[in-house]
C-alpha positions in Angstrom: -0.3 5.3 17.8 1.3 7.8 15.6 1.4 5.4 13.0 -2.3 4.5 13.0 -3.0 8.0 12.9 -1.2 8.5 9.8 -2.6 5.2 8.5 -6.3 6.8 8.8 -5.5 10.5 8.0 -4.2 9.0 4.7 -7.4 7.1 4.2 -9.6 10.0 5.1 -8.1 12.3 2.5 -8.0 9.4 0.1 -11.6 9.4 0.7 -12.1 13.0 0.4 -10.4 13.0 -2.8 -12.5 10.5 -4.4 -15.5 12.6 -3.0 -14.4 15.5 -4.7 -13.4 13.7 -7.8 -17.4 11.6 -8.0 -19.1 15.6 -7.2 -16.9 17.4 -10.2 -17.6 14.4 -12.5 -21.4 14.3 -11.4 -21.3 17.5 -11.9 -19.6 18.1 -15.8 -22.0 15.6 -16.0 -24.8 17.3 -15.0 -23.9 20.0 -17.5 -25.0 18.2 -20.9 -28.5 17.9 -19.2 -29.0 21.3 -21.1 -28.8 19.6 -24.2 -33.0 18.3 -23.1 -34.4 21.8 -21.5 -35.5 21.9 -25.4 -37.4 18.9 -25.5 -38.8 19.4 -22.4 -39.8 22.5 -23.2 -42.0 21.3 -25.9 -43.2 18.3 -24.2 -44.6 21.1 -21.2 -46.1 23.6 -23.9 -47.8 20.6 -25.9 -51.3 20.0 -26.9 -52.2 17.0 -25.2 -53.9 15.3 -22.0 -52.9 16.6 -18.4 -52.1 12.8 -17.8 -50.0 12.4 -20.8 -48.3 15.2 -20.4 -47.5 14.3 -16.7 -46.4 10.8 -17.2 -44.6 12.0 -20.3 -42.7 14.6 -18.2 -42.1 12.5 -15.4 -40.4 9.3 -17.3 -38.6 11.6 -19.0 -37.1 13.6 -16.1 -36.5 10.5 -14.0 -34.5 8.9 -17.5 -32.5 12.5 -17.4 -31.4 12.3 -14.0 -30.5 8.8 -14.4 -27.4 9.9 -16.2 -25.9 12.2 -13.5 -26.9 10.0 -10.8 -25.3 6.9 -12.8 -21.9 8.8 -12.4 -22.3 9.5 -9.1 -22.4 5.7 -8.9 -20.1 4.1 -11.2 -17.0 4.0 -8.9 -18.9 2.6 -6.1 -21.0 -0.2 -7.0 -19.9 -3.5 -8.5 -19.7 -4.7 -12.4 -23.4 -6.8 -11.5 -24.9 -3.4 -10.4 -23.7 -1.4 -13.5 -25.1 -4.1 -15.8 -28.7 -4.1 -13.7 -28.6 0.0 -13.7 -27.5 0.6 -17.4 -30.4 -1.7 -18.3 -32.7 -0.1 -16.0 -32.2 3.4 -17.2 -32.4 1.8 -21.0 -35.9 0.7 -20.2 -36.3 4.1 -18.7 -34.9 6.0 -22.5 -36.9 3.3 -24.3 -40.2 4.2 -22.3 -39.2 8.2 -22.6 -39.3 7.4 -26.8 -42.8 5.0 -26.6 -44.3 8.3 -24.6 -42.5 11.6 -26.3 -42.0 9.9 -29.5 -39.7 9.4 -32.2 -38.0 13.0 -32.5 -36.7 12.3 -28.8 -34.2 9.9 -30.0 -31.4 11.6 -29.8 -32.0 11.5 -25.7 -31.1 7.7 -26.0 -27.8 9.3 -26.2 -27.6 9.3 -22.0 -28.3 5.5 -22.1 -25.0 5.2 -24.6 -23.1 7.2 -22.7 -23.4 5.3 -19.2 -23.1 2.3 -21.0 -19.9 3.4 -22.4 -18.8 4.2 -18.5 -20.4 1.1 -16.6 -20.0 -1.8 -19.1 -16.9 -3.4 -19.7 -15.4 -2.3 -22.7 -16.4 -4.8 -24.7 -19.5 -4.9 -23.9 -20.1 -1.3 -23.8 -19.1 -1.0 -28.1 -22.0 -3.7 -28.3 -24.8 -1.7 -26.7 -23.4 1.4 -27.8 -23.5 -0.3 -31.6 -27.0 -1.8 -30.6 -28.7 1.8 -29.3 -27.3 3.7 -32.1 -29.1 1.0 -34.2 -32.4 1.6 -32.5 -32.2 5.5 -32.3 -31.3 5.7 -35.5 -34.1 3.3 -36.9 -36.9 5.2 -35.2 -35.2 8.6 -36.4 -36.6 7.1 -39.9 -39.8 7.4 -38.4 -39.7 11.5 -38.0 -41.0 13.8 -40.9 -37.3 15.1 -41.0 -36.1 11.7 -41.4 -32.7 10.7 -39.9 -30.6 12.8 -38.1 -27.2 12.1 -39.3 -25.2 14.8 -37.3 -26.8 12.5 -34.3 -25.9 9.3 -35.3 -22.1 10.4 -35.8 -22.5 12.1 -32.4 -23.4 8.9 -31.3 -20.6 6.9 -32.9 -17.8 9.6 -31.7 -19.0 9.6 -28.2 -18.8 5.9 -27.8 -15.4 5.9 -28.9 -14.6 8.8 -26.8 -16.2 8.3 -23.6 -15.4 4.1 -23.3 -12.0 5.0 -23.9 -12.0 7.6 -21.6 -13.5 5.7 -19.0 -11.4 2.8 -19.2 -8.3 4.7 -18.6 -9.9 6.7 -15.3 -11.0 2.3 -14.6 -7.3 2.0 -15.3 -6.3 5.0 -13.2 -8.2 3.9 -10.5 -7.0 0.3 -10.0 -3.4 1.7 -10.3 -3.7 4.2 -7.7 -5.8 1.7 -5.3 -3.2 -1.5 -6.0 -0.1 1.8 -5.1 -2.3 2.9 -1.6 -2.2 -1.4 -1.1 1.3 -1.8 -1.3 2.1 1.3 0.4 0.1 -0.6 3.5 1.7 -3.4 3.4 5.5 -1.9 3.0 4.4 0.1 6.0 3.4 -3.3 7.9 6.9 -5.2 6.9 8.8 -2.1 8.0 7.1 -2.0 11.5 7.3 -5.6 12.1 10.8 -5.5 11.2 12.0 -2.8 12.9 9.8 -4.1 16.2 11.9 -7.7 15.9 15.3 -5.5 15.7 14.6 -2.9 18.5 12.9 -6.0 20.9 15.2 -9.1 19.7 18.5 -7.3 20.4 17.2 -5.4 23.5 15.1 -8.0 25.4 18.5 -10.5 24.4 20.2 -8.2 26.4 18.2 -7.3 29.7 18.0 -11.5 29.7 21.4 -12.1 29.8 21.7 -9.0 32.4 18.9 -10.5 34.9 20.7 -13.8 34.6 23.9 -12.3 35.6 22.4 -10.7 38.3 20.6 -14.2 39.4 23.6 -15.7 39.9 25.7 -12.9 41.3 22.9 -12.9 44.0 23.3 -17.0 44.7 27.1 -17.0 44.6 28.4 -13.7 45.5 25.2 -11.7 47.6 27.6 -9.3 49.1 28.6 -7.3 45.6 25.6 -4.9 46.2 27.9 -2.4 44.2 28.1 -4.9 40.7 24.4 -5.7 41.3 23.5 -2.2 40.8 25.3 -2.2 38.3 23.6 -4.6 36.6 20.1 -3.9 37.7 20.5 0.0 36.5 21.9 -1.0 32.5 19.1 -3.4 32.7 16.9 -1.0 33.8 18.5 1.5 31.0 17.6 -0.9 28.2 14.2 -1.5 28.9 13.6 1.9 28.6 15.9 2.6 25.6 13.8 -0.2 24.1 10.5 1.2 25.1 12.0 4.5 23.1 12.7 2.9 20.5 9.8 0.7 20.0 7.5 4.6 20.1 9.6 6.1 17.7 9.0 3.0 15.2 5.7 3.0 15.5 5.9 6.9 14.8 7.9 5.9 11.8 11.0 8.2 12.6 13.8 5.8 14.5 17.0 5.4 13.0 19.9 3.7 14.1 23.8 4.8 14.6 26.7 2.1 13.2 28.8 3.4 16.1 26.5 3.2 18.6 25.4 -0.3 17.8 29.3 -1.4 18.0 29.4 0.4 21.6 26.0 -1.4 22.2 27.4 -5.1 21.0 30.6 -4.1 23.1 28.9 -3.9 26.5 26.1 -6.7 25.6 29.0 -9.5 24.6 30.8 -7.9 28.1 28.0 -9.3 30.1 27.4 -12.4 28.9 31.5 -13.2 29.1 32.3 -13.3 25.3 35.4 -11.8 24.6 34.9 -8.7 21.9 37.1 -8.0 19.0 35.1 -4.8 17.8 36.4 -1.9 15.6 37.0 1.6 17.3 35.8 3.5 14.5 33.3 2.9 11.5 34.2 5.7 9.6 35.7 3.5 6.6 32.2 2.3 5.9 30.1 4.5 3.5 27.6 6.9 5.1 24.9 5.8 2.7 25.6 2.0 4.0 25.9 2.5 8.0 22.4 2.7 9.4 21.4 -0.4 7.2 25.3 -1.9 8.4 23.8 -1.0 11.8 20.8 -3.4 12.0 23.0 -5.6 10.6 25.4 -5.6 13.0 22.7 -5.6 16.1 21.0 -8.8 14.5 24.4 -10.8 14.3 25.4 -10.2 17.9 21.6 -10.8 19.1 22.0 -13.6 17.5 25.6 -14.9 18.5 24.1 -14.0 22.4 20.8 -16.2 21.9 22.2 -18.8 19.8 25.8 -20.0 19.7 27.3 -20.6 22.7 29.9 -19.0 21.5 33.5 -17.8 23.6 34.3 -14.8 21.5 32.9 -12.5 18.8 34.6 -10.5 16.0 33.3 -7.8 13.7 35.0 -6.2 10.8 34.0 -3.5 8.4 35.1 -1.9 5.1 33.5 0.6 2.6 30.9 -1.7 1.6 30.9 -4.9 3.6 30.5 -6.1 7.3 31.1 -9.0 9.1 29.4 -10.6 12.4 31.9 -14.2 13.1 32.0 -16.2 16.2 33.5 -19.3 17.7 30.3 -20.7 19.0 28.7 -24.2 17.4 26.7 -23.9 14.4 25.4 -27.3 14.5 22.1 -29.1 15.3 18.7 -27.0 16.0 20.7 -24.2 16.8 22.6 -23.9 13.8 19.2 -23.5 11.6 18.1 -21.0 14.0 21.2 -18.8 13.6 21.1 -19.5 9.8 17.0 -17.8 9.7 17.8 -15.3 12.5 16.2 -17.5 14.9 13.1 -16.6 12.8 12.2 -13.4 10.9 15.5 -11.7 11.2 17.7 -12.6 8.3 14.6 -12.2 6.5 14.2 -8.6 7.3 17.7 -8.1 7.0 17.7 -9.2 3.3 14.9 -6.9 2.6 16.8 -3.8 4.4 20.3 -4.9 2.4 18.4 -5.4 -0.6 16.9 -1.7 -0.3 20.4 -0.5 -0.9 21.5 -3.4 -3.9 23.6 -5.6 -1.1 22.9 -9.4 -0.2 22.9 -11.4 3.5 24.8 -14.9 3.5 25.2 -16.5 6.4 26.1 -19.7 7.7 28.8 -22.2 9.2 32.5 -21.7 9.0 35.5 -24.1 8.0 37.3 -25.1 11.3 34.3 -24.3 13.1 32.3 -21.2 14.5 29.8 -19.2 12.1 29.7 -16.2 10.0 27.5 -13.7 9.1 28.4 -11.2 6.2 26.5 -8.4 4.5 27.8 -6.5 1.3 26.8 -4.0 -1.2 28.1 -4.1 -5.2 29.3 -0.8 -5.8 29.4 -0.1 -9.9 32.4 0.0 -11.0 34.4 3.3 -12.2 34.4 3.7 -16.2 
């Protein structure tokens, strides 16, 4: 549960960021809107028809808060939508010149700037290229003539805000591909951390109940050894509940030594003799929790799959070994060789974490071995 929780906090705030990110760049936006209070200005105080001058301010205004409103929208509507909006609100400038005429167009600059945002970058030099060309061709139409500062404006802030925008495209993509992979390391570490807690734990209460079933057919009377039994059973079910919580809260570790006491009294019940070290403290610190699911995977594994008499585990600085006496033939072999499934896989992944390897697989003379080992640099 904890987990989900953190899973959709982290969403909401991503959210909230990229609120807060579309309102401040709506809003810097919004600011070179002053650039027009001129022209509309002049277009309010003009000589002309109420009706002109109402559809003249009205195309114009709706043209001029196309631009902000175009930002506000660039990061949530597909490419198809920018292409259908940028030419919409270039009808819109085109219209705004046919009404005010040509000394507003230097306001086709909004058109080239959402353009330069919304198209591909490509594409966006094209109709940047191809509404400088108009704006400046009806400039030549003004008693001024051309207005050059404009047209370099025009050039410059292509260049400039494509640029920009394709880094922030760039930006985006990278952060959303990072939040992806983040979900999805999150997802491997919960499923493999569920197969370790349940695989070794569940292994163990089995081989418990089993004793217990045939304690109960062939010697009824040990009610003390049934308790026994019944009450480690009992004990791992709920360590494994525990542990199962606290990996789904994402804050379980695991103990090397306590995982060698564990395999001790799990190899005890099913009647495989244990030759297990007393002490692991001649493995590296930095390796033994990673040495620990290790070392619970191998005996889950020599419980489930091997048939095996007796078990030995040995340790050094950087290496660890699960081998067993059992048969590593047949069906049972290849399930011992993939972990019975998932769990070599995971182990790799852990052991690879910290630059070791996972081999595993069938001895000479019989019996099978699992071994996991870290390159440590050597000193210069």
């Amino acid at each position: 549960m904890a987990m989900v929780d953190g899973c959709t906090s982290a969403r909401a705030d991503g959210e909230r960021a990229e609120r807060r990110r579309r309102r401040g760049a709506t809003a810097f936006a919004s600011i070179f809107l002053v650039w027009s209070v001129s022209g509309l200005q002049a277009l309010a105080q003009a000589d002309a028809p109420v009706a002109m001058k109402a559809a003249q301010l009205a195309v114009t205004i709706a043209y001029l808060l196309s631009y902000p409103l175009g930002i506000w929208l660039s990061s949530t509507i597909g490419s198809r939508a920018k292409v259908w909006y940028v030419a919409v609100v270039t009808a819109l400038g085109l219209a705004t010149l046919g009404l005010d005429g040509p000394d507003f167009s230097s306001l086709l600059i909004y058109a080239l700037a959402l353009g330069a945002i919304m198209l591909t970058r490509r594409f966006a030099f094209v109709f940047a290229g191809c509404v400088t060309v108009v704006a400046f061709a009806v400039s030549l139409l003004t008693r001024n003539g051309p207005d050059w500062a404009d047209l370099v404006l025009m050039v410059v802030l292509t260049i400039g805000i494509s640029s920009f925008a394709k880094v922030g495209g760039d930006l985006r993509e990278a952060n959303r591909e990072v939040a992806r992979l983040a979900v999805a390391e999150e997802r491997a570490r919960v499923a493999r951390d569920v197969h370790d807690v349940l695989g070794h734990s569940l292994t163990t209460v089995t081989l418990k109940l089993g004793l217990v079933r045939r304690l109960l057919e062939t010697k009824p009377g040990e009610v003390e050894r049934l308790i026994i039994e019944v009450g480690e059973a009992e004990q791992l079910s709920r360590q494994a509940l525990s542990e199962v919580r606290a990996t789904l809260s994402g804050y379980r570790s695991t103990s090397l030594s306590a995982e060698v006491a564990g395999a001790r009294a799990a190899l005890a019940s099913a009647g495989i003799t244990a030759d297990l070290p007393r002490a692991v403290d001649n493995v590296l610190p930095e390796y033994q929790e990673s040495f620990a699911y290790v070392l619970r995977e191998g005996v889950t594994n020599v419980l489930r799959h091997s048939g095996a008499t007796s078990c030995e585990v040995r340790l050094g600085e950087s290496w660890l070994e699960v081998r067993d006496n059992g048969s590593a033939a047949g069906d049972a072999g290849m399930s011992r060789a993939n972990g019975g499934g998932a769990g070599l896989t995971g182990l790799a992944d852990r052991l690879a974490a910290i630059g070791g390897r996972i081999d595993a697989g069938p001895v000479p003379g019989g019996g099978f071995l699992l071994r996991a080992s870290v390159a440590r640099p050597v000193p210069v």
